[in-house]
C-alpha positions in Angstrom: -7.9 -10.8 95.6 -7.8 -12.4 91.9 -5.6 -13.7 89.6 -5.0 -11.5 86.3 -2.9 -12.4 83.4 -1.8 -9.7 81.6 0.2 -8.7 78.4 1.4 -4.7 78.3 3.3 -4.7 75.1 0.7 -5.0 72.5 0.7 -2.8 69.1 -1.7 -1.1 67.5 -1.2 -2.1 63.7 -4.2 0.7 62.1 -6.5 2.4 63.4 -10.6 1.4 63.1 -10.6 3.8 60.2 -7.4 2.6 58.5 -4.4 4.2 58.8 -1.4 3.5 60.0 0.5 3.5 63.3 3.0 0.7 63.6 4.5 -0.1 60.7 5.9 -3.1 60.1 2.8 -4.7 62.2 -0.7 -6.5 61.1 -3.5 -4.1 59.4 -5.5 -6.4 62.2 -4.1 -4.9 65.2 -6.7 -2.2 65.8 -7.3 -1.4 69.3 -10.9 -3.1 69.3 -9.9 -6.0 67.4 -7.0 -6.4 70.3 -9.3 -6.6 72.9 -11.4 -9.4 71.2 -8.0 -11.3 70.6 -6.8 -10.8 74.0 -10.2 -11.4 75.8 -12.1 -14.3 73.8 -9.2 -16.0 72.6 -5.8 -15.9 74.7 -7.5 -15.5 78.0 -6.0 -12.3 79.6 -7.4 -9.9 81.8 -5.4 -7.2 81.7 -4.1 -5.7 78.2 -1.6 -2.7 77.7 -1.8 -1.1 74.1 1.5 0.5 73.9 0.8 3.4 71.0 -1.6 5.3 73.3 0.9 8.3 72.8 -0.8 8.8 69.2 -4.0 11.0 68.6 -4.9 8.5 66.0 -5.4 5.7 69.0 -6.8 7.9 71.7 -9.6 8.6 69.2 -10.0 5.0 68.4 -10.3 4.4 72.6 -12.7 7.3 72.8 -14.8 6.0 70.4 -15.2 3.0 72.1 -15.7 4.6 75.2 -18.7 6.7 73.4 -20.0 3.7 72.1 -20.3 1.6 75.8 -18.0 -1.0 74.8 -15.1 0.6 77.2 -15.8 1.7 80.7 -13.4 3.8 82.4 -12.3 1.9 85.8 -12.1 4.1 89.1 -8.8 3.5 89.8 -7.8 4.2 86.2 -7.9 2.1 83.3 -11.1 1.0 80.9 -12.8 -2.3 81.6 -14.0 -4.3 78.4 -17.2 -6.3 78.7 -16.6 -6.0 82.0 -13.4 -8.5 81.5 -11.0 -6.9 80.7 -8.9 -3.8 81.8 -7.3 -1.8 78.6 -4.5 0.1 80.4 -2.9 2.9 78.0 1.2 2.7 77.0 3.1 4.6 75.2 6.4 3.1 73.8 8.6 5.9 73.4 12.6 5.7 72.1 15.3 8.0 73.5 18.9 8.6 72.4 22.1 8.8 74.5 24.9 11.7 73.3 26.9 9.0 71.7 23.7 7.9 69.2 22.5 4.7 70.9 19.2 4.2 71.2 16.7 2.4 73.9 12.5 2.2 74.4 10.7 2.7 77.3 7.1 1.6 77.9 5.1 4.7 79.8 1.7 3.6 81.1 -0.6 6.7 82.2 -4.2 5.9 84.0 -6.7 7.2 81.7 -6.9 9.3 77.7 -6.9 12.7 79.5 -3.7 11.9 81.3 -2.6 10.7 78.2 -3.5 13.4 75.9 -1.5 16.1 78.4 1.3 13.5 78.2 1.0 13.2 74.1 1.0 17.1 73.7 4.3 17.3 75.8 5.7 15.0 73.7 4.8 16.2 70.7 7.3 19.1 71.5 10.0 16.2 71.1 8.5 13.8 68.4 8.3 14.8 65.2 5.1 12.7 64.3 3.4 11.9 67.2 0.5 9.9 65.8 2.9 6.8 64.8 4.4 4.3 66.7 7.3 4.1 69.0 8.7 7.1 67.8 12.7 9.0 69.0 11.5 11.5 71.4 15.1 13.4 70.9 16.3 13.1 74.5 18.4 10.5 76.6 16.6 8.0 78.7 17.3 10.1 81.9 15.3 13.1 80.9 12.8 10.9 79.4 12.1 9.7 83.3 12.1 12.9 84.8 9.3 13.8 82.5 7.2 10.8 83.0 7.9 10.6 86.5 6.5 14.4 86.5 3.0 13.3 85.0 3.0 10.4 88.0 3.4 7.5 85.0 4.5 4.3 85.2 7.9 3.5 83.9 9.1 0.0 82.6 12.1 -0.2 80.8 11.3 -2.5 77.5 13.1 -5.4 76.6 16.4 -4.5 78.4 19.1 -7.0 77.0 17.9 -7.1 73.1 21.1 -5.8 70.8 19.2 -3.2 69.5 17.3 0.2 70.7 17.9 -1.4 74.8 19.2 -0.1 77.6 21.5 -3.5 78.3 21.9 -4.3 75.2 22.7 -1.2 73.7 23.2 2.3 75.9 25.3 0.7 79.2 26.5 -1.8 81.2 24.7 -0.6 84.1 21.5 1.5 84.6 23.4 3.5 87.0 25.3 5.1 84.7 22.6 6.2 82.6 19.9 7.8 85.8 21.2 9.1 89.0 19.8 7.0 92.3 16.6 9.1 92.8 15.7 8.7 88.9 16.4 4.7 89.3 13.6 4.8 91.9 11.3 6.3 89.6 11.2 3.0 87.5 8.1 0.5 88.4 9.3 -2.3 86.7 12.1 -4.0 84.0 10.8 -5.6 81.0 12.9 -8.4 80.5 12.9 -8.9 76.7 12.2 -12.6 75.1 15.6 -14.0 75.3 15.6 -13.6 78.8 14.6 -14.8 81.5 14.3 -14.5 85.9 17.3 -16.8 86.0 19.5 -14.2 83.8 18.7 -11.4 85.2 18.9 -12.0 88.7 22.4 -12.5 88.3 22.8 -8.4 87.9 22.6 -6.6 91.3 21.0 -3.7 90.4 18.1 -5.5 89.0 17.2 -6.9 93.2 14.7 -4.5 93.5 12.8 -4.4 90.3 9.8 -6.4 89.7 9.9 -8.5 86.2 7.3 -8.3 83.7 7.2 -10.4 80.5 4.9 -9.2 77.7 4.4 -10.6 74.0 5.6 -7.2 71.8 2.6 -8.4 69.5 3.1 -7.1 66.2 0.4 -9.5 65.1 -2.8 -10.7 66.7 -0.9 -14.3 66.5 1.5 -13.2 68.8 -0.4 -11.6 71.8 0.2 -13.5 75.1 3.6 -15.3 74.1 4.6 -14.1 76.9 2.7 -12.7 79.8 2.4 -12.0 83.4 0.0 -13.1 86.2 -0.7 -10.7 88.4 -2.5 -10.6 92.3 -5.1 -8.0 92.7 -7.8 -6.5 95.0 -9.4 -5.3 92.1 -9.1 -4.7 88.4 -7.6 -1.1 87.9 -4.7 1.5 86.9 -3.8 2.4 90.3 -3.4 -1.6 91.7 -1.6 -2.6 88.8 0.8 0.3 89.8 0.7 -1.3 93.3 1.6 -5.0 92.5 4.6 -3.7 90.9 5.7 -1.9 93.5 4.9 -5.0 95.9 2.2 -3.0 97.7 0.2 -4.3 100.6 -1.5 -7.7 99.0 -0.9 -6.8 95.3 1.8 -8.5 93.6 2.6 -10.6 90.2 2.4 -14.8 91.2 4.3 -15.5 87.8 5.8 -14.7 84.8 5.3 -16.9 81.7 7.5 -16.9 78.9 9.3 -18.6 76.0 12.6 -20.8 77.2 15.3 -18.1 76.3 16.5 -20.4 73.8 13.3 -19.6 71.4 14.2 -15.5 71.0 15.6 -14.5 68.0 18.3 -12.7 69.8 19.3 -15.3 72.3 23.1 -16.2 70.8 25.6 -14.4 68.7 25.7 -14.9 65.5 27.8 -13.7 62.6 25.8 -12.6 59.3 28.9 -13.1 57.8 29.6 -16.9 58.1 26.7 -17.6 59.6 27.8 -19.0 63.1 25.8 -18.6 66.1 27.3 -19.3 69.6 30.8 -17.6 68.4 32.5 -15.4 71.0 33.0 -11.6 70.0 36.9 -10.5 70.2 38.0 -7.1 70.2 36.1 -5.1 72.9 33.1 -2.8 71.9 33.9 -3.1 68.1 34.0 -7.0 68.3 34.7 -9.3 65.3 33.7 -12.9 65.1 35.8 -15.4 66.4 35.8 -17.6 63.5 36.2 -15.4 60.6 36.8 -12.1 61.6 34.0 -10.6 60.4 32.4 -7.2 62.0 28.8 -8.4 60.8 28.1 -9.6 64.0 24.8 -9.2 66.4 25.6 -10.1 70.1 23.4 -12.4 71.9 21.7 -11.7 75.3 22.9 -14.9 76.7 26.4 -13.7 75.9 25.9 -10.3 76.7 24.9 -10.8 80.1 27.8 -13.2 80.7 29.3 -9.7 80.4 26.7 -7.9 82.3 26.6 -10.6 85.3 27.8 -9.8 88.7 27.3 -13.6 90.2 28.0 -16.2 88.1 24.6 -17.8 89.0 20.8 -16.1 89.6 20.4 -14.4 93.4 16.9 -14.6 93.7 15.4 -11.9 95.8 12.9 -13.3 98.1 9.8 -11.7 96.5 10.7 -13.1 93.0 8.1 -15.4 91.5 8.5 -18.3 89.3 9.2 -18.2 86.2 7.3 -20.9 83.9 8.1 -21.3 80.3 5.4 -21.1 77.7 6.3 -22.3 74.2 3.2 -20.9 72.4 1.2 -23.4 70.2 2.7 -21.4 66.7 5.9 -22.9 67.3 4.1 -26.1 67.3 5.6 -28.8 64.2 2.1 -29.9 62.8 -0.4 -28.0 64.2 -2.2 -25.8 61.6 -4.9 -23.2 61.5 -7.4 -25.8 61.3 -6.7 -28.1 63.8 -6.1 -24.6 65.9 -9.2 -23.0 65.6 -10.7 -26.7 66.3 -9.6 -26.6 69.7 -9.9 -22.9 70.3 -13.6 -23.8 69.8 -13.7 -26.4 72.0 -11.3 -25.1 74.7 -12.0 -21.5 74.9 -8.2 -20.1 75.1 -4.6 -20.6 74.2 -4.0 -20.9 78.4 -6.2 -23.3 78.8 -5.2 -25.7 76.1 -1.4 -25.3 77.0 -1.9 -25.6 81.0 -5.0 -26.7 82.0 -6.9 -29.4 79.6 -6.5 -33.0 79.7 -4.9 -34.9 77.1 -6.9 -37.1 76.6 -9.7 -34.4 75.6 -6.6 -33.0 73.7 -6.3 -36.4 72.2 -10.4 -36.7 70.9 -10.3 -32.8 69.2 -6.7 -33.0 68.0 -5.5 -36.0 67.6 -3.0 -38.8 69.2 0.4 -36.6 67.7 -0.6 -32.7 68.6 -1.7 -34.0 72.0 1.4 -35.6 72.6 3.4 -33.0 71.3 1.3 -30.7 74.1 2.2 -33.1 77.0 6.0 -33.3 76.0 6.2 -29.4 75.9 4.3 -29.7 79.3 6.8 -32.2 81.3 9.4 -30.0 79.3 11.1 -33.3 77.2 11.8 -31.1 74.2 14.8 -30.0 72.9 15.6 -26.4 71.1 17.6 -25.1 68.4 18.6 -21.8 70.0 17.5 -18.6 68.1 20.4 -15.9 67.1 20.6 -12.6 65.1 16.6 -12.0 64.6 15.7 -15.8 63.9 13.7 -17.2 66.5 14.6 -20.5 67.8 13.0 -24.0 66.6 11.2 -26.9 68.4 12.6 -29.9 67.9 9.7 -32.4 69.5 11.8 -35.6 70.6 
Protein backbone atom coordinates (compact mmCIF):
# COMPACT_ATOMS: atom_id res chain seq x y z
CA UNK A 1 0.00 0.00 0.00
CA UNK A 2 1.21 3.75 -0.77
CA UNK A 3 0.34 7.04 -0.16
CA UNK A 4 -0.96 9.16 -3.32
CA UNK A 5 -1.86 12.72 -3.50
CA UNK A 6 -4.07 13.55 -6.00
CA UNK A 7 -5.84 16.58 -7.64
CA UNK A 8 -9.05 15.47 -10.21
CA UNK A 9 -10.29 18.83 -11.16
CA UNK A 10 -7.59 20.10 -13.38
CA UNK A 11 -8.42 22.04 -16.85
CA UNK A 12 -7.15 21.78 -19.94
CA UNK A 13 -6.49 25.56 -21.01
CA UNK A 14 -5.33 24.64 -25.15
CA UNK A 15 -4.45 21.99 -26.64
CA UNK A 16 -0.51 21.15 -27.72
CA UNK A 17 -1.41 22.56 -31.08
CA UNK A 18 -3.24 25.68 -29.81
CA UNK A 19 -6.68 25.89 -29.66
CA UNK A 20 -8.96 26.32 -27.26
CA UNK A 21 -10.93 24.22 -24.75
CA UNK A 22 -11.55 26.09 -21.52
CA UNK A 23 -12.03 29.46 -21.90
CA UNK A 24 -11.47 31.64 -19.44
CA UNK A 25 -8.35 29.42 -18.36
CA UNK A 26 -4.30 29.68 -19.04
CA UNK A 27 -3.05 29.10 -22.75
CA UNK A 28 -0.41 26.98 -20.42
CA UNK A 29 -2.77 24.36 -19.31
CA UNK A 30 -2.12 21.80 -22.06
CA UNK A 31 -2.48 18.34 -20.98
CA UNK A 32 1.46 17.71 -21.12
CA UNK A 33 2.40 20.84 -19.62
CA UNK A 34 -0.18 19.59 -16.61
CA UNK A 35 1.51 16.65 -15.97
CA UNK A 36 5.06 18.48 -15.66
CA UNK A 37 3.31 20.99 -13.25
CA UNK A 38 1.60 18.37 -11.27
CA UNK A 39 4.58 15.84 -11.23
CA UNK A 40 7.92 18.04 -10.90
CA UNK A 41 6.62 20.82 -9.15
CA UNK A 42 3.45 20.29 -6.74
CA UNK A 43 4.22 16.74 -5.91
CA UNK A 44 1.10 14.66 -6.87
CA UNK A 45 0.74 11.37 -7.95
CA UNK A 46 -2.42 11.07 -9.20
CA UNK A 47 -3.85 13.84 -11.65
CA UNK A 48 -7.50 14.07 -13.17
CA UNK A 49 -7.73 16.33 -16.40
CA UNK A 50 -11.39 17.07 -16.42
CA UNK A 51 -12.03 17.98 -20.39
CA UNK A 52 -11.30 14.42 -21.50
CA UNK A 53 -14.94 14.60 -22.96
CA UNK A 54 -13.36 16.66 -26.01
CA UNK A 55 -11.78 15.08 -29.23
CA UNK A 56 -9.35 17.96 -29.11
CA UNK A 57 -7.84 16.36 -25.64
CA UNK A 58 -8.15 12.73 -26.33
CA UNK A 59 -5.87 13.50 -29.40
CA UNK A 60 -3.57 15.43 -27.28
CA UNK A 61 -3.43 12.12 -24.66
CA UNK A 62 -2.99 9.89 -27.69
CA UNK A 63 -0.30 11.57 -28.89
CA UNK A 64 1.50 11.22 -25.87
CA UNK A 65 0.59 7.80 -25.56
CA UNK A 66 2.23 7.33 -29.24
CA UNK A 67 5.12 9.13 -28.35
CA UNK A 68 5.99 6.81 -24.84
CA UNK A 69 5.63 9.56 -22.54
CA UNK A 70 2.03 8.00 -21.27
CA UNK A 71 1.64 4.41 -20.45
CA UNK A 72 -1.71 3.04 -20.22
CA UNK A 73 -2.03 1.40 -16.52
CA UNK A 74 -3.72 -2.22 -16.23
CA UNK A 75 -6.23 -1.35 -14.14
CA UNK A 76 -7.08 1.79 -16.16
CA UNK A 77 -5.47 4.98 -16.24
CA UNK A 78 -1.94 6.22 -17.98
CA UNK A 79 1.18 6.32 -15.86
CA UNK A 80 3.66 9.43 -16.58
CA UNK A 81 7.30 8.74 -16.16
CA UNK A 82 6.27 6.12 -14.40
CA UNK A 83 4.99 8.74 -11.49
CA UNK A 84 2.27 9.69 -12.23
CA UNK A 85 -1.30 8.29 -13.06
CA UNK A 86 -3.30 10.75 -15.65
CA UNK A 87 -6.89 9.56 -14.98
CA UNK A 88 -9.51 10.97 -17.67
CA UNK A 89 -12.65 13.47 -16.45
CA UNK A 90 -15.11 14.91 -18.06
CA UNK A 91 -16.87 17.96 -16.36
CA UNK A 92 -20.09 17.94 -17.78
CA UNK A 93 -23.26 20.65 -16.75
CA UNK A 94 -26.87 19.47 -16.66
CA UNK A 95 -30.06 21.57 -16.25
CA UNK A 96 -33.10 20.92 -14.03
CA UNK A 97 -36.82 21.78 -15.62
CA UNK A 98 -36.90 25.00 -13.74
CA UNK A 99 -33.32 26.33 -15.58
CA UNK A 100 -30.85 25.77 -12.75
CA UNK A 101 -27.79 24.47 -13.50
CA UNK A 102 -25.10 22.03 -11.73
CA UNK A 103 -21.54 20.13 -12.97
CA UNK A 104 -20.62 16.76 -12.49
CA UNK A 105 -17.12 15.36 -12.82
CA UNK A 106 -17.36 11.76 -14.83
CA UNK A 107 -14.05 9.93 -14.66
CA UNK A 108 -13.97 6.79 -17.30
CA UNK A 109 -10.74 4.26 -17.15
CA UNK A 110 -9.06 4.74 -20.37
CA UNK A 111 -9.48 7.17 -24.18
CA UNK A 112 -11.61 4.25 -25.71
CA UNK A 113 -14.08 4.26 -22.88
CA UNK A 114 -13.95 7.75 -23.19
CA UNK A 115 -14.39 8.26 -26.81
CA UNK A 116 -17.72 5.85 -26.66
CA UNK A 117 -18.69 8.13 -23.73
CA UNK A 118 -17.78 11.57 -25.84
CA UNK A 119 -19.90 10.26 -28.96
CA UNK A 120 -22.90 9.69 -26.66
CA UNK A 121 -22.67 12.95 -25.52
CA UNK A 122 -22.24 14.54 -28.40
CA UNK A 123 -25.89 13.72 -29.10
CA UNK A 124 -26.58 16.21 -26.08
CA UNK A 125 -23.77 18.88 -26.44
CA UNK A 126 -23.73 21.01 -28.98
CA UNK A 127 -19.80 21.50 -29.14
CA UNK A 128 -18.30 18.71 -27.62
CA UNK A 129 -14.65 19.58 -28.13
CA UNK A 130 -14.86 22.63 -25.43
CA UNK A 131 -15.01 22.58 -21.97
CA UNK A 132 -17.57 21.80 -19.38
CA UNK A 133 -20.24 22.17 -21.69
CA UNK A 134 -24.72 21.92 -20.83
CA UNK A 135 -25.32 18.42 -21.91
CA UNK A 136 -29.29 19.40 -22.15
CA UNK A 137 -30.60 17.05 -19.44
CA UNK A 138 -31.19 17.10 -15.58
CA UNK A 139 -28.59 15.70 -13.32
CA UNK A 140 -30.72 12.45 -12.86
CA UNK A 141 -30.50 11.34 -16.36
CA UNK A 142 -27.02 12.46 -16.58
CA UNK A 143 -26.26 9.53 -13.84
CA UNK A 144 -28.16 7.00 -15.40
CA UNK A 145 -26.02 7.38 -18.46
CA UNK A 146 -22.73 7.45 -16.74
CA UNK A 147 -23.61 4.85 -14.51
CA UNK A 148 -24.50 2.85 -17.83
CA UNK A 149 -20.84 3.21 -19.26
CA UNK A 150 -19.58 1.82 -15.52
CA UNK A 151 -17.97 5.67 -14.80
CA UNK A 152 -17.22 7.22 -11.87
CA UNK A 153 -19.50 9.90 -10.65
CA UNK A 154 -18.45 12.88 -8.28
CA UNK A 155 -20.68 15.61 -7.93
CA UNK A 156 -18.36 18.96 -8.25
CA UNK A 157 -18.20 21.55 -5.87
CA UNK A 158 -21.68 20.95 -4.30
CA UNK A 159 -22.43 24.16 -2.16
CA UNK A 160 -20.90 26.97 -4.68
CA UNK A 161 -23.99 29.57 -5.57
CA UNK A 162 -23.65 28.87 -8.91
CA UNK A 163 -24.07 25.75 -11.55
CA UNK A 164 -24.16 23.27 -7.98
CA UNK A 165 -26.31 20.93 -6.89
CA UNK A 166 -26.41 22.51 -3.01
CA UNK A 167 -25.99 25.55 -4.02
CA UNK A 168 -28.12 25.92 -6.76
CA UNK A 169 -30.66 22.86 -7.99
CA UNK A 170 -32.02 21.54 -4.21
CA UNK A 171 -31.90 21.33 -0.68
CA UNK A 172 -31.32 17.73 -0.78
CA UNK A 173 -29.88 15.28 -3.35
CA UNK A 174 -32.83 13.22 -2.78
CA UNK A 175 -34.96 15.13 -4.38
CA UNK A 176 -33.13 15.44 -7.48
CA UNK A 177 -32.12 11.10 -7.98
CA UNK A 178 -34.17 8.43 -6.68
CA UNK A 179 -32.31 6.00 -3.98
CA UNK A 180 -30.76 3.51 -6.47
CA UNK A 181 -29.40 6.60 -8.65
CA UNK A 182 -27.91 8.15 -5.15
CA UNK A 183 -25.93 4.86 -5.01
CA UNK A 184 -24.47 5.30 -8.27
CA UNK A 185 -22.43 8.37 -7.02
CA UNK A 186 -18.53 7.47 -5.88
CA UNK A 187 -17.92 10.45 -4.22
CA UNK A 188 -19.00 14.46 -3.30
CA UNK A 189 -16.68 17.16 -4.33
CA UNK A 190 -16.89 19.39 -1.67
CA UNK A 191 -16.15 22.84 -3.37
CA UNK A 192 -13.37 25.40 -1.78
CA UNK A 193 -15.57 27.08 0.75
CA UNK A 194 -16.13 24.04 2.34
CA UNK A 195 -15.01 21.84 4.31
CA UNK A 196 -15.38 18.01 6.33
CA UNK A 197 -16.75 19.92 9.29
CA UNK A 198 -19.70 21.57 7.09
CA UNK A 199 -20.72 18.93 5.45
CA UNK A 200 -20.89 16.37 7.83
CA UNK A 201 -23.57 18.20 9.39
CA UNK A 202 -26.00 17.05 6.26
CA UNK A 203 -27.24 13.43 6.70
CA UNK A 204 -27.31 12.34 3.45
CA UNK A 205 -23.75 13.16 2.89
CA UNK A 206 -22.76 9.88 5.88
CA UNK A 207 -22.01 7.72 3.15
CA UNK A 208 -20.06 9.59 0.66
CA UNK A 209 -16.50 9.85 0.57
CA UNK A 210 -14.95 13.62 0.32
CA UNK A 211 -12.63 14.63 -2.20
CA UNK A 212 -11.03 18.08 -2.43
CA UNK A 213 -9.43 19.11 -5.79
CA UNK A 214 -7.92 22.56 -6.97
CA UNK A 215 -10.40 23.48 -10.21
CA UNK A 216 -7.03 24.73 -11.68
CA UNK A 217 -7.71 27.10 -14.29
CA UNK A 218 -4.07 28.03 -14.13
CA UNK A 219 -0.94 25.99 -13.71
CA UNK A 220 -0.56 28.31 -10.34
CA UNK A 221 -3.47 26.87 -9.04
CA UNK A 222 -3.06 23.02 -9.30
CA UNK A 223 -2.93 21.24 -5.94
CA UNK A 224 -4.71 24.07 -3.73
CA UNK A 225 -6.48 21.61 -2.68
CA UNK A 226 -6.01 17.99 -2.92
CA UNK A 227 -6.49 14.55 -1.60
CA UNK A 228 -4.28 11.79 -0.23
CA UNK A 229 -5.26 8.65 -1.10
CA UNK A 230 -4.21 4.71 0.21
CA UNK A 231 -3.48 2.32 -2.59
CA UNK A 232 -2.27 -1.23 -3.49
CA UNK A 233 -1.26 0.14 -6.58
CA UNK A 234 -1.45 3.08 -8.94
CA UNK A 235 -4.58 2.59 -11.24
CA UNK A 236 -8.23 3.43 -12.54
CA UNK A 237 -9.84 0.58 -11.00
CA UNK A 238 -8.24 1.21 -7.19
CA UNK A 239 -8.85 4.77 -7.27
CA UNK A 240 -12.57 3.59 -7.87
CA UNK A 241 -12.02 1.34 -4.90
CA UNK A 242 -10.66 3.85 -2.22
CA UNK A 243 -13.65 5.78 -2.85
CA UNK A 244 -15.92 3.31 -2.37
CA UNK A 245 -13.85 2.22 0.96
CA UNK A 246 -12.83 -1.08 -0.63
CA UNK A 247 -10.79 -3.71 1.08
CA UNK A 248 -7.44 -1.63 2.06
CA UNK A 249 -7.96 1.28 -0.35
CA UNK A 250 -9.10 4.45 1.04
CA UNK A 251 -8.26 8.39 1.17
CA UNK A 252 -5.89 9.16 4.69
CA UNK A 253 -6.74 13.03 4.12
CA UNK A 254 -8.08 15.76 2.51
CA UNK A 255 -6.12 19.09 2.23
CA UNK A 256 -7.63 22.23 1.64
CA UNK A 257 -7.85 26.01 2.02
CA UNK A 258 -9.59 27.10 5.64
CA UNK A 259 -13.21 27.83 4.22
CA UNK A 260 -12.70 31.27 5.02
CA UNK A 261 -10.16 31.76 1.88
CA UNK A 262 -13.10 30.70 -1.03
CA UNK A 263 -14.40 33.34 -2.86
CA UNK A 264 -17.81 32.13 -2.11
CA UNK A 265 -17.63 31.48 1.59
CA UNK A 266 -20.10 34.52 2.91
CA UNK A 267 -22.86 36.52 1.46
CA UNK A 268 -22.37 39.39 0.11
CA UNK A 269 -24.44 42.12 -1.44
CA UNK A 270 -22.95 43.69 -4.85
CA UNK A 271 -25.06 46.25 -4.09
CA UNK A 272 -23.68 47.83 -0.83
CA UNK A 273 -21.05 45.82 -0.68
CA UNK A 274 -21.63 43.83 2.73
CA UNK A 275 -20.47 40.47 3.23
CA UNK A 276 -21.77 38.38 6.24
CA UNK A 277 -25.51 40.02 5.69
CA UNK A 278 -28.45 37.59 6.22
CA UNK A 279 -30.75 37.12 3.02
CA UNK A 280 -34.58 37.96 3.85
CA UNK A 281 -37.35 36.92 1.83
CA UNK A 282 -37.17 33.18 1.00
CA UNK A 283 -35.82 32.00 -2.44
CA UNK A 284 -35.84 35.57 -3.97
CA UNK A 285 -33.88 37.00 -0.90
CA UNK A 286 -32.88 40.70 -0.48
CA UNK A 287 -30.03 41.94 1.66
CA UNK A 288 -30.62 42.63 5.03
CA UNK A 289 -29.11 45.94 5.09
CA UNK A 290 -30.23 47.70 2.03
CA UNK A 291 -32.70 45.72 0.36
CA UNK A 292 -31.02 45.04 -2.50
CA UNK A 293 -31.63 41.78 -4.79
CA UNK A 294 -27.92 41.86 -5.97
CA UNK A 295 -27.03 39.40 -3.58
CA UNK A 296 -24.73 36.01 -3.96
CA UNK A 297 -25.40 33.59 -0.90
CA UNK A 298 -22.48 32.16 0.86
CA UNK A 299 -21.82 28.46 1.46
CA UNK A 300 -21.31 29.09 5.10
CA UNK A 301 -24.82 30.54 5.13
CA UNK A 302 -26.27 28.31 2.83
CA UNK A 303 -25.55 25.25 4.72
CA UNK A 304 -26.78 26.81 7.96
CA UNK A 305 -29.94 26.23 5.80
CA UNK A 306 -28.93 22.98 4.42
CA UNK A 307 -27.73 21.53 8.07
CA UNK A 308 -29.54 18.84 9.71
CA UNK A 309 -27.26 18.91 13.14
CA UNK A 310 -26.25 21.99 14.27
CA UNK A 311 -22.67 20.62 14.55
CA UNK A 312 -20.47 17.99 12.13
CA UNK A 313 -21.48 14.00 12.74
CA UNK A 314 -18.52 12.53 11.63
CA UNK A 315 -18.92 9.09 10.24
CA UNK A 316 -16.28 6.83 11.47
CA UNK A 317 -14.41 6.25 8.20
CA UNK A 318 -13.96 10.10 7.75
CA UNK A 319 -10.44 11.28 7.55
CA UNK A 320 -8.93 14.50 8.67
CA UNK A 321 -9.21 17.29 7.16
CA UNK A 322 -5.91 19.54 7.21
CA UNK A 323 -5.96 23.06 5.87
CA UNK A 324 -3.46 24.11 3.25
CA UNK A 325 -3.18 27.90 2.58
CA UNK A 326 -1.10 27.59 -0.62
CA UNK A 327 2.11 29.72 -0.84
CA UNK A 328 0.19 32.32 -3.61
CA UNK A 329 -1.68 33.70 -0.89
CA UNK A 330 1.54 34.35 0.75
CA UNK A 331 2.00 38.56 1.67
CA UNK A 332 5.75 38.89 0.33
CA UNK A 333 6.60 35.99 -1.32
CA UNK A 334 7.28 36.60 -5.02
CA UNK A 335 8.16 34.56 -8.16
CA UNK A 336 11.62 34.82 -7.32
CA UNK A 337 12.04 33.94 -3.95
CA UNK A 338 9.36 31.03 -5.12
CA UNK A 339 11.19 29.46 -7.76
CA UNK A 340 14.30 29.86 -5.24
CA UNK A 341 12.89 27.39 -3.05
CA UNK A 342 11.12 25.18 -5.58
CA UNK A 343 14.77 24.64 -6.67
CA UNK A 344 15.98 23.79 -3.58
CA UNK A 345 12.97 21.99 -2.12
CA UNK A 346 11.59 20.05 -4.96
CA UNK A 347 7.65 20.74 -4.33
CA UNK A 348 5.00 23.07 -3.01
CA UNK A 349 4.16 19.90 -0.33
CA UNK A 350 7.26 19.73 0.82
CA UNK A 351 8.05 23.33 1.54
CA UNK A 352 4.54 23.85 3.25
CA UNK A 353 4.62 20.49 5.43
CA UNK A 354 7.71 18.88 5.56
CA UNK A 355 11.00 21.24 5.48
CA UNK A 356 12.62 22.72 8.33
CA UNK A 357 12.54 26.32 9.00
CA UNK A 358 15.51 26.85 9.54
CA UNK A 359 16.50 25.55 5.88
CA UNK A 360 13.41 27.73 5.03
CA UNK A 361 15.09 30.50 6.86
CA UNK A 362 18.85 30.14 4.79
CA UNK A 363 16.92 30.02 1.04
CA UNK A 364 14.11 32.46 1.93
CA UNK A 365 14.81 34.45 4.42
CA UNK A 366 14.02 35.24 8.32
CA UNK A 367 10.14 36.88 7.23
CA UNK A 368 8.82 34.17 4.51
CA UNK A 369 10.04 31.42 6.80
CA UNK A 370 8.19 32.75 9.62
CA UNK A 371 5.36 33.54 7.71
CA UNK A 372 5.54 29.45 6.73
CA UNK A 373 5.69 28.39 10.47
CA UNK A 374 2.80 30.69 11.58
CA UNK A 375 0.50 29.26 8.74
CA UNK A 376 1.85 25.88 10.07
CA UNK A 377 0.88 26.17 13.95
CA UNK A 378 -2.24 27.92 12.20
CA UNK A 379 -1.69 31.64 14.22
CA UNK A 380 -3.06 33.51 11.26
CA UNK A 381 -6.06 35.26 10.95
CA UNK A 382 -8.34 35.59 7.65
CA UNK A 383 -10.43 38.09 6.00
CA UNK A 384 -13.29 35.79 4.82
CA UNK A 385 -13.85 35.72 1.00
CA UNK A 386 -17.55 36.48 -0.41
CA UNK A 387 -19.27 36.86 -3.83
CA UNK A 388 -16.19 35.53 -6.15
CA UNK A 389 -13.34 37.31 -4.04
CA UNK A 390 -11.22 35.04 -2.37
CA UNK A 391 -10.35 35.55 1.10
CA UNK A 392 -6.97 37.42 2.42
CA UNK A 393 -4.15 36.38 4.82
CA UNK A 394 -3.65 38.55 7.37
CA UNK A 395 -0.10 37.14 8.88
CA UNK A 396 -0.25 38.35 12.69
Amino acid sequence: MRQFFADLHIHVGQTADGKWIKIPSSRHLTVENILVEATTRKGLQLVGIVDALSPLVMADVTRLVEQGLLRQAGGGGYLYEQKTLLLLGAEIETAEADGRLAHTLVYLPDLDAMRDFSRYMSRHIKNVELSTQNAHMPFQKLVQLAASFEAVIIPAHVFTPFKSLYGACSERLSKLVSDRELAKLSAIELGLSADSDMADRLAELAGFSFVTNSDAHSPQKIAREYTAFLLERADFSQFRAALARTGSNRILANYGLDPRLGKYHRNLCNACGQSGIELIGGPESICSHCGSKKVVRGVRERIEILADWESSRHPAYRPPYFYQIPLEFIPGLGAKTLGKLLASFGTEMNILHQVSLLELERVAGKAIAGQIARIRSGSVSITEGAGGIYGKLNIE
